[in-house]
N, CA, C and O atoms as CSV, one atom per row, in Angstrom:
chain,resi,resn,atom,element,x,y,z
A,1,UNK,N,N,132.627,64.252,74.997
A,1,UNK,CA,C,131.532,63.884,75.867
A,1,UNK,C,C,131.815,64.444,77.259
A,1,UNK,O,O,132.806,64.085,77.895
A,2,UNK,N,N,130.968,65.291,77.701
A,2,UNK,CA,C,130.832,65.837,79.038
A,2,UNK,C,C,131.068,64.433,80.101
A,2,UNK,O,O,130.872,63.244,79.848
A,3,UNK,N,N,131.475,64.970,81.144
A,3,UNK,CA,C,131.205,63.907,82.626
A,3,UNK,C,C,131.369,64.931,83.900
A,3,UNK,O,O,132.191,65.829,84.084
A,4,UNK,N,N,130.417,64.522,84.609
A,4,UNK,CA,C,130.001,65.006,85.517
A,4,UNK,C,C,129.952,63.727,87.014
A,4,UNK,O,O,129.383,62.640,87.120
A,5,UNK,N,N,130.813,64.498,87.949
A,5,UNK,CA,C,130.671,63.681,88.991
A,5,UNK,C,C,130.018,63.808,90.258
A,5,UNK,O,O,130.197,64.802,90.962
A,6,UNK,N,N,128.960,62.464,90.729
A,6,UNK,CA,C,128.106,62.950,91.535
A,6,UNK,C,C,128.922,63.288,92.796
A,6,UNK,O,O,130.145,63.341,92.667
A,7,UNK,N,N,128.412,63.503,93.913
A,7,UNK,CA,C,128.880,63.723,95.319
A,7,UNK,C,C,128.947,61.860,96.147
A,7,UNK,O,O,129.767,61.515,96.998
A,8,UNK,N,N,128.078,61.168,95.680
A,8,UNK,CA,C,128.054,59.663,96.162
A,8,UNK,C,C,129.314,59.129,95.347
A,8,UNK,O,O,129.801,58.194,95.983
A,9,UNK,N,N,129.884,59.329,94.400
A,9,UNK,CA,C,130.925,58.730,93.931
A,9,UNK,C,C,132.393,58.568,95.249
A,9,UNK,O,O,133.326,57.769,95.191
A,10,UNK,N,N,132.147,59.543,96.247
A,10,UNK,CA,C,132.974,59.235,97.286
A,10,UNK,C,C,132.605,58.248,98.653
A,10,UNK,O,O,133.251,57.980,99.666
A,11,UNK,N,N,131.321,57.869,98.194
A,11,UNK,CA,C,130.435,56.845,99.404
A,11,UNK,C,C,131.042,55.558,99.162
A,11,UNK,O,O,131.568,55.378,98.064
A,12,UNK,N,N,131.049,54.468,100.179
A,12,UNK,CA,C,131.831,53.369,99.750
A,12,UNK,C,C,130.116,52.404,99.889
A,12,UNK,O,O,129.061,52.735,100.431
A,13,UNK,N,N,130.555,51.015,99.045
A,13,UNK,CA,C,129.348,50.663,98.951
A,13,UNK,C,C,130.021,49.456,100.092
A,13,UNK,O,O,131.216,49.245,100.299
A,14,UNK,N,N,128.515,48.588,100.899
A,14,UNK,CA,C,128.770,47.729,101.613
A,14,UNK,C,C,129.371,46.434,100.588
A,14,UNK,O,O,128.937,46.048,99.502
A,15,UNK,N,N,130.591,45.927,101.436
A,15,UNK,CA,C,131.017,45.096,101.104
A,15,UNK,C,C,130.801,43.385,102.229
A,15,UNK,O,O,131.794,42.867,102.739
A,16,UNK,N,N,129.907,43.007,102.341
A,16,UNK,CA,C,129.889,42.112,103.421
A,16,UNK,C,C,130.011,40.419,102.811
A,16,UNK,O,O,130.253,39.994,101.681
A,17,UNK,N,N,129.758,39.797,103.966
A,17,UNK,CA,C,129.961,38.441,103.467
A,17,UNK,C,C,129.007,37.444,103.588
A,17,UNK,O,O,129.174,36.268,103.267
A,18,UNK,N,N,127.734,38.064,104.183
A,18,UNK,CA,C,126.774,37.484,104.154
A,18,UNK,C,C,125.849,36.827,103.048
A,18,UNK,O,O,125.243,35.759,103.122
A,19,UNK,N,N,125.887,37.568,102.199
A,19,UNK,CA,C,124.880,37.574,100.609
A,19,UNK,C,C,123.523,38.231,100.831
A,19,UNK,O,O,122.514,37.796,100.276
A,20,UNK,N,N,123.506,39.455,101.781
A,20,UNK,CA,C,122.480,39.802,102.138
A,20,UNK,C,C,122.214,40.623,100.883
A,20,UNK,O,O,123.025,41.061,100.067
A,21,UNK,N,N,120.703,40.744,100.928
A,21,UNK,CA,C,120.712,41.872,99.475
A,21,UNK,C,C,120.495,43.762,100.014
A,21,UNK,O,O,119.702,44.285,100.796
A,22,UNK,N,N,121.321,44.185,99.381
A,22,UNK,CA,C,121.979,45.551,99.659
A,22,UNK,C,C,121.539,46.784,98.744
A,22,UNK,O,O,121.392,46.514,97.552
A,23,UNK,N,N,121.321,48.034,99.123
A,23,UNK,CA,C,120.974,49.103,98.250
A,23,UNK,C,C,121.663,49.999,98.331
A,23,UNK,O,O,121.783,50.442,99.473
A,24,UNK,N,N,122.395,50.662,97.290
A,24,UNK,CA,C,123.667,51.846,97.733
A,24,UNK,C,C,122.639,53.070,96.866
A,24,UNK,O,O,121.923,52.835,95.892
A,25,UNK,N,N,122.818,54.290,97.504
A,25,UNK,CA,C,122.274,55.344,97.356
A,25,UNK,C,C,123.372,56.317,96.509
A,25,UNK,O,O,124.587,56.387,96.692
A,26,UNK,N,N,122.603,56.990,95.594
A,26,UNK,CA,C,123.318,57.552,94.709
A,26,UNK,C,C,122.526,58.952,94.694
A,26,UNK,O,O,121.367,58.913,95.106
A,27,UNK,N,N,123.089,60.300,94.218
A,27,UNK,CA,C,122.425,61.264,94.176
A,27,UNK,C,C,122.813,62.120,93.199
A,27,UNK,O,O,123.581,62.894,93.770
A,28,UNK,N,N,122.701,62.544,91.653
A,28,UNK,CA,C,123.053,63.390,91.560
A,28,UNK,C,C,122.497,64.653,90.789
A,28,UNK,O,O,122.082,64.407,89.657
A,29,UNK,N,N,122.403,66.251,91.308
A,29,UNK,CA,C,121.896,67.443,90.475
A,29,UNK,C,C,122.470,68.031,89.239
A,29,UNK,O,O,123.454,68.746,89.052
A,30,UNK,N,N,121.666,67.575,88.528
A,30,UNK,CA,C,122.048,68.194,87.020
A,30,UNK,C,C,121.429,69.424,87.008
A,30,UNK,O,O,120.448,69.871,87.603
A,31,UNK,N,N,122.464,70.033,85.938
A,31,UNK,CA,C,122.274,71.463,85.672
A,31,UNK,C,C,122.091,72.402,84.236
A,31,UNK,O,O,122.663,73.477,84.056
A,32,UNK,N,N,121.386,71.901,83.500
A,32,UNK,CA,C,121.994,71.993,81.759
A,32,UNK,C,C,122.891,70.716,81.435
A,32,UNK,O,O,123.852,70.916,80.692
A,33,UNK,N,N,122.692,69.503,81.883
A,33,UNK,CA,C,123.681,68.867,81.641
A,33,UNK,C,C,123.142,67.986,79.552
A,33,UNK,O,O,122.009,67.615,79.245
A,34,UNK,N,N,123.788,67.960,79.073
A,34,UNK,CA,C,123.662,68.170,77.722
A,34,UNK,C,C,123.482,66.544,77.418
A,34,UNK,O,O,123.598,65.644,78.250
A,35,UNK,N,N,123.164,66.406,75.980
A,35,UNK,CA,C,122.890,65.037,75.598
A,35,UNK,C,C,124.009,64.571,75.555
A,35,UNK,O,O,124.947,65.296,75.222
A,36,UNK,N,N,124.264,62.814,75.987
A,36,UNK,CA,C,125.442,62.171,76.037
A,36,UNK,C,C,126.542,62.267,77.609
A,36,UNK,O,O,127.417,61.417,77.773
A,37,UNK,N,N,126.412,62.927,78.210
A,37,UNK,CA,C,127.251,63.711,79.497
A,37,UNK,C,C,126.622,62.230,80.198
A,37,UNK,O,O,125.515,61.691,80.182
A,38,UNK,N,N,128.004,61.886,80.833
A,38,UNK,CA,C,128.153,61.073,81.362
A,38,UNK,C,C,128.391,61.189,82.702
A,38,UNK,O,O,129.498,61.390,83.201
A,39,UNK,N,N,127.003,61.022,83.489
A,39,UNK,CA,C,126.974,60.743,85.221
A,39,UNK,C,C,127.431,60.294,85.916
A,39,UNK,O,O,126.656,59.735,86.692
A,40,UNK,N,N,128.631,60.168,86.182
A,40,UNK,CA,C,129.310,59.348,87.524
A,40,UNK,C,C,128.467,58.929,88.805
A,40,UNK,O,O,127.841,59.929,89.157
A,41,UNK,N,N,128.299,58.262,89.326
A,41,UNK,CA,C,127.387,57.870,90.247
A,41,UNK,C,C,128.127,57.235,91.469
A,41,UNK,O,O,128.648,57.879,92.380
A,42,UNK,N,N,128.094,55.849,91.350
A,42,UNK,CA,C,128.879,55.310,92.211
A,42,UNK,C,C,130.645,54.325,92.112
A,42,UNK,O,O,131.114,53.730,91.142
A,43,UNK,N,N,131.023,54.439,93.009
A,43,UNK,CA,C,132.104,53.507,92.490
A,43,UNK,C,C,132.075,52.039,92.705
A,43,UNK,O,O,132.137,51.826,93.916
A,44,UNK,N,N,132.010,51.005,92.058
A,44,UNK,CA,C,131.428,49.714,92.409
A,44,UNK,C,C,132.845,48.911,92.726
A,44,UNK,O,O,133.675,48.993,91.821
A,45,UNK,N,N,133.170,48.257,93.725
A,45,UNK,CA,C,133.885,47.034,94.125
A,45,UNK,C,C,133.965,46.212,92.943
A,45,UNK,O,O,133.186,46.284,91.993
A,46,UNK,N,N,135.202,45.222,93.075
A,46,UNK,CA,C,134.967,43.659,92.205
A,46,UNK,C,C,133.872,43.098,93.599
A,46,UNK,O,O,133.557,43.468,94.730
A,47,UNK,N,N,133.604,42.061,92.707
A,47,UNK,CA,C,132.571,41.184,93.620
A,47,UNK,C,C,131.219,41.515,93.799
A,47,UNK,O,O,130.785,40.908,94.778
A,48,UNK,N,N,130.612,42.022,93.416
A,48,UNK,CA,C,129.548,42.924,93.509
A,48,UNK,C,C,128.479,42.113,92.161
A,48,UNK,O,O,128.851,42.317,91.006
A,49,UNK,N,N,127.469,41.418,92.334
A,49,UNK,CA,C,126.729,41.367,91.466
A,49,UNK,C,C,124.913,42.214,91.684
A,49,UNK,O,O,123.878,42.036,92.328
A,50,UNK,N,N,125.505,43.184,90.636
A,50,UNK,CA,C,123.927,43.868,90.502
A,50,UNK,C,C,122.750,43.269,89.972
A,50,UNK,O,O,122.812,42.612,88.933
A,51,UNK,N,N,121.515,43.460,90.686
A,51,UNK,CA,C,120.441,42.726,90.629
A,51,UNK,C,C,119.058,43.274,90.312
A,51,UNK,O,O,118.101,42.560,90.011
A,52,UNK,N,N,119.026,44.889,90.425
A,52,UNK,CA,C,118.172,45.677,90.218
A,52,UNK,C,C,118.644,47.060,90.521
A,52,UNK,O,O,119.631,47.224,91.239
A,53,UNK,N,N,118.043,47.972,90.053
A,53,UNK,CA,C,118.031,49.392,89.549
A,53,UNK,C,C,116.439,50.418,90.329
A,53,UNK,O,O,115.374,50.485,89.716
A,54,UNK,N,N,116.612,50.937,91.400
A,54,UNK,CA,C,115.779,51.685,92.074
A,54,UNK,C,C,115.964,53.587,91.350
A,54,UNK,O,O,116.844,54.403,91.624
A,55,UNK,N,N,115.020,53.710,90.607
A,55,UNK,CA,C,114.724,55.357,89.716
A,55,UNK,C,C,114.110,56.050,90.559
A,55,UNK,O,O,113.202,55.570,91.237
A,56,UNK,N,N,114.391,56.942,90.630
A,56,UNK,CA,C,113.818,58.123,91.945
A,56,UNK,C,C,114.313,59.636,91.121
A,56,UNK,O,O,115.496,59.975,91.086
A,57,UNK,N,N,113.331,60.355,90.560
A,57,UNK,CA,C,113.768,61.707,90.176
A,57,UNK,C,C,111.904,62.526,90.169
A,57,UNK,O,O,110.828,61.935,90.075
A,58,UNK,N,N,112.081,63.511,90.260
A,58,UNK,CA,C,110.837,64.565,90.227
A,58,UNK,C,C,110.322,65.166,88.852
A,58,UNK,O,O,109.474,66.021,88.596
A,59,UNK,N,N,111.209,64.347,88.023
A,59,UNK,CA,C,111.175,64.644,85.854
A,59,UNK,C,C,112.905,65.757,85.849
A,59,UNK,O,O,113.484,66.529,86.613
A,60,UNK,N,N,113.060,65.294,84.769
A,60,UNK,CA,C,114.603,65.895,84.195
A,60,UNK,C,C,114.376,66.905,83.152
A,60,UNK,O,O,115.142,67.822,82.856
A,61,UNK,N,N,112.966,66.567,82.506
A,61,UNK,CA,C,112.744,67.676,81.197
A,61,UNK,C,C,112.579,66.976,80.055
A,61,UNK,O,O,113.279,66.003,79.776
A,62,UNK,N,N,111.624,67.432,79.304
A,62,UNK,CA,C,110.632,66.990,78.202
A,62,UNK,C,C,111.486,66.334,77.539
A,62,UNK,O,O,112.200,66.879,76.697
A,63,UNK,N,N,111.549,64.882,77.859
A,63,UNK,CA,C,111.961,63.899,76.219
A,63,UNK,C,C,113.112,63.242,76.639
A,63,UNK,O,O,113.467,62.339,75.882
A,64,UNK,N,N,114.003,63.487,77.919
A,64,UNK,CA,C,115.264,63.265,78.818
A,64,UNK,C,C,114.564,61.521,78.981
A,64,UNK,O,O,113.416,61.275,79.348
A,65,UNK,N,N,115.540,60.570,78.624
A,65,UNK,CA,C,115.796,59.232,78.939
A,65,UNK,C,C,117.440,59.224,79.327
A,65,UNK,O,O,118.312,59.989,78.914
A,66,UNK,N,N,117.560,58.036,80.309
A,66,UNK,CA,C,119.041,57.815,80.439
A,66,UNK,C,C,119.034,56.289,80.716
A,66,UNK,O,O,118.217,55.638,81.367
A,67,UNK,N,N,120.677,55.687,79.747
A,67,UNK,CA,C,121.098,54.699,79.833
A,67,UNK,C,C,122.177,54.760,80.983
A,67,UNK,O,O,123.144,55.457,81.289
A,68,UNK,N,N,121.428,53.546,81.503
A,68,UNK,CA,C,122.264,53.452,83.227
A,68,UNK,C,C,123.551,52.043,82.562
A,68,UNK,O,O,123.387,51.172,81.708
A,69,UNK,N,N,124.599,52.342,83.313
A,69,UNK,CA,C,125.617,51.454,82.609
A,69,UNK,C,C,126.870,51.607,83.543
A,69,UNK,O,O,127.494,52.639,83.787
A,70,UNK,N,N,127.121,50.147,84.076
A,70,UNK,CA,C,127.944,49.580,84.988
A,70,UNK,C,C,129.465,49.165,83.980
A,70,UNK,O,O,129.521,48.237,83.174
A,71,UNK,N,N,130.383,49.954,84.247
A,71,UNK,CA,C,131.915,50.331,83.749
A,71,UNK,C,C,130.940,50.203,82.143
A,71,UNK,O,O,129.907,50.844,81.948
A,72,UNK,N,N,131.640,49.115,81.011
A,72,UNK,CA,C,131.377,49.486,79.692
A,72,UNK,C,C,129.714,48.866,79.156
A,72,UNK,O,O,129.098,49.091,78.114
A,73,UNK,N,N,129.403,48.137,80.192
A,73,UNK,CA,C,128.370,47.177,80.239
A,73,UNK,C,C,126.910,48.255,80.334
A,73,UNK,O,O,126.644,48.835,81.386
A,74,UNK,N,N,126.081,48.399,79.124
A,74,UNK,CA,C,124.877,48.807,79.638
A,74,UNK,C,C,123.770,47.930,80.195
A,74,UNK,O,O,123.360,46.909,79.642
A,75,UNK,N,N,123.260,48.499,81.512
A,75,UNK,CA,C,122.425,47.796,82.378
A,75,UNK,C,C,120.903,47.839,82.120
A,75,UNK,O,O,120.153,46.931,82.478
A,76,UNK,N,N,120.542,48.832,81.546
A,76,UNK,CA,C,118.945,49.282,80.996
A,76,UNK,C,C,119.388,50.548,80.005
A,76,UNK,O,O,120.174,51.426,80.362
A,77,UNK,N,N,118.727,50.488,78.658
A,77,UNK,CA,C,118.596,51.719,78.406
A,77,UNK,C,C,117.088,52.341,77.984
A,77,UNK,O,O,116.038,51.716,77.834
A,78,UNK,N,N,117.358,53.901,77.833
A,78,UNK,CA,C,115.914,54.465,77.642
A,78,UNK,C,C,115.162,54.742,78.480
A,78,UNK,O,O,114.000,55.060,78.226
A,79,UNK,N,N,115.717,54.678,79.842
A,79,UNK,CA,C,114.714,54.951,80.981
A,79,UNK,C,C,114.036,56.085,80.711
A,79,UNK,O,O,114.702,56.941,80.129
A,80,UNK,N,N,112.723,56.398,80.998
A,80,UNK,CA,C,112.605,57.880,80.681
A,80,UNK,C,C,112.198,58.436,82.006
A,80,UNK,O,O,111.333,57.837,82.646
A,81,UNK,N,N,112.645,59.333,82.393
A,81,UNK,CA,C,113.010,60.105,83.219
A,81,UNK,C,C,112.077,61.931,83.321
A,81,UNK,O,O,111.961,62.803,84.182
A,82,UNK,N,N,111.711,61.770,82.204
A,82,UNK,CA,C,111.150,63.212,81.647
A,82,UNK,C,C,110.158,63.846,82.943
A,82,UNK,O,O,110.150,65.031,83.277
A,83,UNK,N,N,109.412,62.851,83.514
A,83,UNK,CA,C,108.845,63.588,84.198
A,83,UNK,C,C,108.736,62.296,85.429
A,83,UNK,O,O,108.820,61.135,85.027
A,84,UNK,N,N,108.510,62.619,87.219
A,84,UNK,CA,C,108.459,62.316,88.034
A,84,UNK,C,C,107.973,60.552,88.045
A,84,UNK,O,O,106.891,59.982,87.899
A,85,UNK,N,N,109.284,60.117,88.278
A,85,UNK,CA,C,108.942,58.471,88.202
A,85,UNK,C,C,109.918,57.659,89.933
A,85,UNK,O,O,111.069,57.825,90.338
A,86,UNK,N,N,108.977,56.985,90.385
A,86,UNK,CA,C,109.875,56.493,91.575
A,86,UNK,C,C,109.526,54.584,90.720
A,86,UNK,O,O,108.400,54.125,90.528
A,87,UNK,N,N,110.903,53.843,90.369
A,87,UNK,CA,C,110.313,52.798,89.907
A,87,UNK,C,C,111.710,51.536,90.434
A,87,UNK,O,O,112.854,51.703,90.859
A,88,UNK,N,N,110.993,50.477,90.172
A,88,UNK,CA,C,112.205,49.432,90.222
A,88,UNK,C,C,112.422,48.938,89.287
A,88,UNK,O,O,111.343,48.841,88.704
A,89,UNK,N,N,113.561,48.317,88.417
A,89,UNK,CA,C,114.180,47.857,87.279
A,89,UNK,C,C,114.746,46.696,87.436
A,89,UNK,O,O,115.966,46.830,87.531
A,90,UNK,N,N,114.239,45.120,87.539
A,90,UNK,CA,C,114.784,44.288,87.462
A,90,UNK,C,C,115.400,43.832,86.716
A,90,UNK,O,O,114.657,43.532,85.782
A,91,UNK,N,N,117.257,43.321,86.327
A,91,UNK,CA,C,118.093,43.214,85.714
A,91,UNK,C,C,118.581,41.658,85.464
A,91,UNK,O,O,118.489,40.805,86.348
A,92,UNK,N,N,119.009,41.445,84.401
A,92,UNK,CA,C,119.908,40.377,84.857
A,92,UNK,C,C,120.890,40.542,85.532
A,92,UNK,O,O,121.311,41.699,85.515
A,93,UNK,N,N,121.700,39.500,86.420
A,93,UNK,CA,C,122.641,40.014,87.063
A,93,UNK,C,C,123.275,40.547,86.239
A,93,UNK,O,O,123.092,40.486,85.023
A,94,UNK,N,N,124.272,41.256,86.938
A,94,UNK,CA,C,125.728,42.028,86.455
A,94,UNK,C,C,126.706,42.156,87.268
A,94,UNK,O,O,126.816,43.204,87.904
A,95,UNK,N,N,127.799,40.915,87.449
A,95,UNK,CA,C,128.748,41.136,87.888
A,95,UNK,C,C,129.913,41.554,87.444
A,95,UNK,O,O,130.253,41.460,86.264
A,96,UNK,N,N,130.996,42.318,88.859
A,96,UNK,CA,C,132.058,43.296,88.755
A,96,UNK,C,C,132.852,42.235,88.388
A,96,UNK,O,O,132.624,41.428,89.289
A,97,UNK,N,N,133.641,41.723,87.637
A,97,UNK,CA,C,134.862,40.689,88.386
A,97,UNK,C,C,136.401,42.372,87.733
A,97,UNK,O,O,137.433,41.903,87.254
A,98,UNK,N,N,136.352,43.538,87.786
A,98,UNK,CA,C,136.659,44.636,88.006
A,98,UNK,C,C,136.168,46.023,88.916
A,98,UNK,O,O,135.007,46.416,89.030
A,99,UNK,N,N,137.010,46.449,89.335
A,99,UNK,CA,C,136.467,47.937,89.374
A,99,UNK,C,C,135.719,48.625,88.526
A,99,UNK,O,O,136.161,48.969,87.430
A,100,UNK,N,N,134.299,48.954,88.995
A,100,UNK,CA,C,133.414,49.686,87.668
A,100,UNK,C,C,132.761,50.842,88.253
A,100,UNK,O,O,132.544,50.910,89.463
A,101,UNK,N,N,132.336,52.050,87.161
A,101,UNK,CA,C,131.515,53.264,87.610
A,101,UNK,C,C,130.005,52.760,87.322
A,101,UNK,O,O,129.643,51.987,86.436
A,102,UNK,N,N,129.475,53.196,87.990
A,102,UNK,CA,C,127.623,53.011,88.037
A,102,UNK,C,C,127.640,54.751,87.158
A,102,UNK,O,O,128.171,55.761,87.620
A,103,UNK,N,N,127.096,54.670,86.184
A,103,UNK,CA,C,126.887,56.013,85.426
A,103,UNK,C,C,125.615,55.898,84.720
A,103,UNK,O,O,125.432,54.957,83.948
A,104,UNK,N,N,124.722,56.784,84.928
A,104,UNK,CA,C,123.776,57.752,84.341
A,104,UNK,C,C,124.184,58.186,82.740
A,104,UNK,O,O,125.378,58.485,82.701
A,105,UNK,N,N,123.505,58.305,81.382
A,105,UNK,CA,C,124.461,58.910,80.347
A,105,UNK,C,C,122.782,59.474,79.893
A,105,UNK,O,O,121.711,58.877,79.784
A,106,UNK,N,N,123.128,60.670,79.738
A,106,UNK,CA,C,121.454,61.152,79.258
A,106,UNK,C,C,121.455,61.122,77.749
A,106,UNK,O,O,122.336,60.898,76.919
A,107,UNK,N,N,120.327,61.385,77.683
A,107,UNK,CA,C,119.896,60.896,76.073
A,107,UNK,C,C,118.683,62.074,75.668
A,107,UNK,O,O,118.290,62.889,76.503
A,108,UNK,N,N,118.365,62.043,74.808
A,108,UNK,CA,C,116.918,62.581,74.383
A,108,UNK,C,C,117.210,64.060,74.526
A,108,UNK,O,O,117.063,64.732,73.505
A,109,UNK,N,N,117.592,64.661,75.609
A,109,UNK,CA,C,117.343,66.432,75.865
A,109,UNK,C,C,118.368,66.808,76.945
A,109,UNK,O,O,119.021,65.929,77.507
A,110,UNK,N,N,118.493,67.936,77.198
A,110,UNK,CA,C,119.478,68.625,77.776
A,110,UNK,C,C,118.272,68.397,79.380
A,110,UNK,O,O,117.145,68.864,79.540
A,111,UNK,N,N,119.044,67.573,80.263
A,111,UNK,CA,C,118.553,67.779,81.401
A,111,UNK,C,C,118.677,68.189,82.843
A,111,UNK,O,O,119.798,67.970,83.300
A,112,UNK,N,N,117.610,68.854,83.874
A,112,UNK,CA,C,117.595,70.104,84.677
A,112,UNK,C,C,117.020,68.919,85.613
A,112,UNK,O,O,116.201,68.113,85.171
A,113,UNK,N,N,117.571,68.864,87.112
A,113,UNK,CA,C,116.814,68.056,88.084
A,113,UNK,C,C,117.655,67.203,88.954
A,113,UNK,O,O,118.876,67.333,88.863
A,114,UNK,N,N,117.104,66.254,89.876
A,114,UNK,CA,C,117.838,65.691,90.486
A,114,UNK,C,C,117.534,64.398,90.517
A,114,UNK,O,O,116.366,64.042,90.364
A,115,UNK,N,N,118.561,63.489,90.723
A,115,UNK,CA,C,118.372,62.523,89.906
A,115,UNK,C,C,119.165,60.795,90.541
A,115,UNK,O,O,120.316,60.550,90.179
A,116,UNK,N,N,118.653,60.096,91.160
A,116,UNK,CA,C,118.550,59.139,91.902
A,116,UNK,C,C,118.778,57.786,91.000
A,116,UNK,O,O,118.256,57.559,89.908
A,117,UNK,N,N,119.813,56.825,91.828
A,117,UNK,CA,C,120.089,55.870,91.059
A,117,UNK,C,C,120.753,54.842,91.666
A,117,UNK,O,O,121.972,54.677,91.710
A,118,UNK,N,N,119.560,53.897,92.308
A,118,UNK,CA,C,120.088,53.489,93.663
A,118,UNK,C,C,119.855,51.598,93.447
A,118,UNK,O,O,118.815,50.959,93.290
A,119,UNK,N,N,121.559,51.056,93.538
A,119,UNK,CA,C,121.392,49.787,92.814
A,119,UNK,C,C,121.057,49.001,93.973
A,119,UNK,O,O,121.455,49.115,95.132
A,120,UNK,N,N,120.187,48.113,93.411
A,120,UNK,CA,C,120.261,46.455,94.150
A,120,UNK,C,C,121.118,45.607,94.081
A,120,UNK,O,O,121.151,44.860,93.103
A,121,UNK,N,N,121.967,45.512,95.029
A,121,UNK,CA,C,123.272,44.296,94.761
A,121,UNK,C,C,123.347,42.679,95.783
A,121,UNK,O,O,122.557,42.305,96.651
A,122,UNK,N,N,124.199,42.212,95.430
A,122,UNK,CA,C,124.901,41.265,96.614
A,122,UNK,C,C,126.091,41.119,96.372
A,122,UNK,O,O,126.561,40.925,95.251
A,123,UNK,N,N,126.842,41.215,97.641
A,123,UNK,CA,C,128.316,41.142,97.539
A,123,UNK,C,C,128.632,39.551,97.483
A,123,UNK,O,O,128.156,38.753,98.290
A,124,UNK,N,N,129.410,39.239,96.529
A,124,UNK,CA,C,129.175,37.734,96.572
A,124,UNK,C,C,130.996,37.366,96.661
A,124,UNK,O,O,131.523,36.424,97.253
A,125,UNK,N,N,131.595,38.346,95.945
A,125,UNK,CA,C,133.249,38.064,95.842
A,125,UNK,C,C,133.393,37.977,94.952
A,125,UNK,O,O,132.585,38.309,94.084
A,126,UNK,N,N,134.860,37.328,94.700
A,126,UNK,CA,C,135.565,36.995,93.889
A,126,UNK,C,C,136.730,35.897,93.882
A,126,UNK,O,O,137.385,35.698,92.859
């Protein structure tokens, strides 16, 4: 299985103590990236419970869905992505009580585009 790492995987996400609700920005350009290739996105803190899923891409290519999935835990799957969608994805929570990757894993088709994946959290601890 391919993996591919975005450029936000070096962004740190806010860690505060408020319980304010927070959005970390993710970015990454695929290139031929093949079915199954696994997106690195962000690196998530312990303490961190995710709350929603913000989709932002311009289409990836005819039939392209991706399962978004926090370390082994999938968070949504099947998004489809194929063509220009800006959407929100409300989740059950999902908390870190580890270090976890926020990853993209495509599905359906070999996909071309750029590709946004920007979580709703609250830092709550541990």
């Amino acid at each position: 299985m391919a993996k591919i790492k975005a450029p936000t995987m070096h962004d740190r996400m806010y860690v505060g103590t408020h319980g304010n609700l927070s959005v970390a920005f993710s970015k990454a350009s695929l290139s031929a990236a093949a079915v199954n290739t696994e997106v690195e996105l962000l690196d998530v803190p312990i303490g961190i419970k995710v709350v929603a899923l913000r989709i932002n891409t311009d289409g990836l290519g005819a039939g392209v869905t991706v399962d978004v999935k926090l370390g082994t835990k999938t968070l949504k799957a099947g998004i489809d992505v194929a063509t220009a969608t800006n959407q929100i994805i409300a989740l059950p929570s999902a908390y870190t009580d580890q270090k976890a990757v926020l990853m993209a894993v495509i599905k359906g088709a070999e996909a071309n585009g750029v590709l946004e994946i920007n979580p709703e959290y609250l830092s709550v601890g541990y």
